[in-house]
C-alpha positions, 0 to 999 in steps of 0.5 A: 536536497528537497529532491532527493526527499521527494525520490525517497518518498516515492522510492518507499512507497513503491516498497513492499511493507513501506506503504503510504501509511507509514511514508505520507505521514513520516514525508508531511512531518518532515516539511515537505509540501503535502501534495507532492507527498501524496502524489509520490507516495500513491503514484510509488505504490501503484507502481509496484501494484500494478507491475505485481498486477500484470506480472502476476503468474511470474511471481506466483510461481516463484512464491509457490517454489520459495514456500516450497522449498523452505518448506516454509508456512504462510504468514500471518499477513497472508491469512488474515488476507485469505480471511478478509477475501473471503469475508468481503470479497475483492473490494474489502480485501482492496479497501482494507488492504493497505492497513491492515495487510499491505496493498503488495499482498492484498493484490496477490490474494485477490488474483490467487482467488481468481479475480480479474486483472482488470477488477484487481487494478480497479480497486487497488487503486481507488483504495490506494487514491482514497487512503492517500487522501485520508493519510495525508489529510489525517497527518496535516490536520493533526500536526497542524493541531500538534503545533498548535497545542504547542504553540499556545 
């Protein structure tokens, strides 16, 4: 069964939206070992990350044509990343990303301002590693200080 918990974790945090800071602390609270959460839940999303990274002129044309089409208006998500890259350029769209905009659409706003591929990944995946670590570590001290409190 701990398995098939363990594919979940990975599964969501590869979900666009899902991201590590909802999937890390929902997967520690539910008694899975911190470490494999952590590994899974940043391996998952770098996984799409870079799949978005690499395949970036593919889905760029296919955003253009779905905004387009539907005659549809950026979302708010889209330019709170717009202001954020022009405030603080690539690394605090990466680093503020997963938070505040998701890593999904923090890695497409940078590409569509120009940055490069290799830059991009490199960013994305220091924030990704140091919010995992923070997430994870945040979820364990504070469910550790939860069943404490209830405890005593």
């Amino acid at each position: 069964m701990r398995l098939v918990e363990y594919s979940l974790v990975f599964i969501a945090a590869a979900i666009p939206w899902m991201e590590i800071a909802l999937v890390i602390p929902v997967g520690i609270v539910r008694g899975l070992s911190p470490f494999w959460v952590m590994l899974l839940g940043f391996t998952g999303n770098m996984l799409t990350v870079l799949m978005l990274i690499f395949g970036f002129s593919k889905v760029e044309g296919w955003m253009k044509k779905k905004f387009e089409h539907k005659g549809m208006k950026q979302n708010r998500q889209m330019e709170r990343a717009r202001r954020i890259m022009n405030k603080y350029g690539l690394p605090g769209l990466a680093l503020l990303g997963p938070l505040f905009i998701g890593t999904h659409i923090a890695a497409f706003i940078g590409l569509s301002f120009g940055a490069e591929k290799k830059w991009t990944t490199l960013w994305l995946t220091i924030s990704i590693g140091l919010w995992t670590l923070i997430i994870g570590i945040a979820t364990m001290l504070g469910f550790d200080f939860f069943i404490q409190k209830t405890e005593g």
